[in-house]
N, C-alpha and C positions, 0 to 999 in steps of 0.2 A: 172411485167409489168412496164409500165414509162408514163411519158406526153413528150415525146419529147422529150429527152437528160435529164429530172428531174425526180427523184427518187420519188416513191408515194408503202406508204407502203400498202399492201395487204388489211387493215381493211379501207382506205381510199375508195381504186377499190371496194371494199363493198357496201360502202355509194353510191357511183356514181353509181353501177350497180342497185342499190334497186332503186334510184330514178328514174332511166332512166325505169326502168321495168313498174313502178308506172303513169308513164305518166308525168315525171317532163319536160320533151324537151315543153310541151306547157301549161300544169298547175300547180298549187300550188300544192305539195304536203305534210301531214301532219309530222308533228314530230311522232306522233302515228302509221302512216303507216309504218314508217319507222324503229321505234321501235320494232313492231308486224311481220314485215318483215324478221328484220337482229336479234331477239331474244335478245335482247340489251336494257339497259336501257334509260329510258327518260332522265337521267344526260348527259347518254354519247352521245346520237343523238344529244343536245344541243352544247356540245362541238365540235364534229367532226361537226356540221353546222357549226359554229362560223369561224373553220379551213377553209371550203371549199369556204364561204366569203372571206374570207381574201386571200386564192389564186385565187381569181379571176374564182373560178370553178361554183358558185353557187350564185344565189341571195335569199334572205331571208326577207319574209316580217313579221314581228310578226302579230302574231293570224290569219293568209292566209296560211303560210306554206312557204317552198322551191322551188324551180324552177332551172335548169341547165340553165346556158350561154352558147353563143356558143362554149366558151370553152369548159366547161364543159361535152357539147352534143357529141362532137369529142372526148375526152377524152373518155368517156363512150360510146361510139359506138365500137371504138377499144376494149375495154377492153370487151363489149360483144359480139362481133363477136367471138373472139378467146376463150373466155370460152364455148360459144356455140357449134363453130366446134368444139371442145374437147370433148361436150357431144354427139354432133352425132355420133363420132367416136365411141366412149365407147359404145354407145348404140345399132349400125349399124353392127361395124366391129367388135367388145369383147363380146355382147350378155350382158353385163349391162341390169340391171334391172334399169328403170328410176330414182326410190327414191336411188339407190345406186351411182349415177353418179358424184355428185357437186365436193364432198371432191375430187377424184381426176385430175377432171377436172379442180381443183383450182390448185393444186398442179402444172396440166403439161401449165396451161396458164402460168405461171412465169418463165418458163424453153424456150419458144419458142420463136425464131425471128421472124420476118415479111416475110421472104423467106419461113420459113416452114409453115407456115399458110396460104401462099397463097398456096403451093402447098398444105397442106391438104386442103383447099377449093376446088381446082380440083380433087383429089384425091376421093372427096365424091361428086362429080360430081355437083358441087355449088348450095349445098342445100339452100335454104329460108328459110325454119324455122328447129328450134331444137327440141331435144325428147317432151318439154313439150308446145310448140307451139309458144315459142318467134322466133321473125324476126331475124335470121341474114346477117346482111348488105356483098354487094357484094365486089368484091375489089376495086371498084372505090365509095365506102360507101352509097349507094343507096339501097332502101329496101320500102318495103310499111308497112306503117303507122298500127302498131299494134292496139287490140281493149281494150279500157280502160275501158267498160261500167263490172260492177260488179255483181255476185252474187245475191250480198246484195242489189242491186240497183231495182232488179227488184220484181214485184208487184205480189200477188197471181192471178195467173190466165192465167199468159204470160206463154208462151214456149218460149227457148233459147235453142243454142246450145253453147255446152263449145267449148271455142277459146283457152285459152291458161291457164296456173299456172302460179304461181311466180317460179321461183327458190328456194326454200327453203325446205330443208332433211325433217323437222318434215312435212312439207305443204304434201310434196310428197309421204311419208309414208302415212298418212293421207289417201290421194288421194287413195293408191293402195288398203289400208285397205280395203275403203267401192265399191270400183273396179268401179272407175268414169274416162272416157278418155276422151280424147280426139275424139270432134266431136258427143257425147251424146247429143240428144235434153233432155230437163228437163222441165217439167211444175212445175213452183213455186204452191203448193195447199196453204202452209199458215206459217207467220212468226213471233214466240212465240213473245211476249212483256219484254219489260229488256232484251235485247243482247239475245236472246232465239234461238234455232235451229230453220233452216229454212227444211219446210218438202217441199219435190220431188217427183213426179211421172215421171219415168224412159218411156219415151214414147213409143221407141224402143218396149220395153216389160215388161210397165205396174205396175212391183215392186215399189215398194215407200222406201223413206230412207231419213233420213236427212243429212242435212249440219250444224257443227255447226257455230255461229256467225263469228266469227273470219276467221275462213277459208275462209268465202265466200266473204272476202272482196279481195281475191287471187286469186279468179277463175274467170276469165275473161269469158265473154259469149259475143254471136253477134247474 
């Protein structure tokens, strides 16, 4: 993929897709999330922040977090739009199992024009969202505003429904393991102490099961 006629390598469209997912278009988002997201070390989020400052992609406040410019927001729309139709496709029209989708949805976003993307967006008859519940923007880049509220965020006692994942193979595994989808109400019943698993009751039907910490700062709910 590219910024425009500028070359931007693959582990860059990384960093921009993890933040845009994150909710970086209108908030801080952490070095930690971002870390725990792309499986990548805290040295190296600190470096590719530094990077994405310095082209003008990204602002950076220390100890607040990162945030996309509007650069940065166009940049990172493109680049998920097109990894997304990739994963509809794989998922829609090849029978892809969701957690096996990214790796080569990564592979066929770097190979494709803007002509074939648009025609695969007509093609899947211009879908809104992807397998795991991210927005993808139309061709004139408009889309409604994803939900950023977390997992982790909510209190024992509330019910939620899951909105969406992050993009992440181990997140997505994860997910199919314990057989959580998309549109599942969940009642939080109670959330260990020290990063502890968060326990569920499956409202649908009643089973219970946990989340552990980490994951559930991934799973978007509304």
């Amino acid at each position: 993929m590219w910024i425009r006629g500028e070359r931007m390598t693959p582990k860059k469209e990384d960093y921009l897709k993890i933040i845009f997912e994150l909710g970086g278009m209108k908030k801080k988002v952490s070095n930690k999330q971002i870390s725990i997201g792309l499986n990548v070390a805290a040295a190296s989020v600190s470096e590719m922040v530094n990077k994405l400052v310095k082209e003008g992609l990204a602002d950076h406040t220390p100890y607040a977090g990162i945030s996309l410019t509007k650069k940065g927001v166009k940049v990172a729309e493109d680049l998920i739009r097109t990894h997304r139709l990739w994963e509809t496709f794989l998922v829609e029209k090849l029978g892809y199992e969701l957690f096996e989708v990214h790796d080569d949805a990564e592979v066929l976003e770097h190979v494709a024009s803007d002509k074939l993307i648009d025609k695969l967006y007509d093609f899947l008859e211009e879908p809104k969202e992807c397998p795991h519940g991210g927005v993808i923007p139309s061709k004139d880049g408009s889309y409604e505003e994803e939900s950023h509220t977390t997992l982790s965020e909510i209190e024992p006692g509330q019910i939620v429904e899951v909105d969406r994942f992050i993009d992440n193979h181990e997140l997505l595994t994860y997910i199919n393991d314990i057989h959580l989808s998309l549109g599942d109400k969940v009642k939080v019943v109670d959330k260990a102490p020290f990063d502890g698993p968060i326990s569920l009751i499956m409202v649908q039907t009643g089973e219970t099961t946990t989340i552990g910490y980490n994951a559930a700062h991934y799973i978007f709910v509304k």
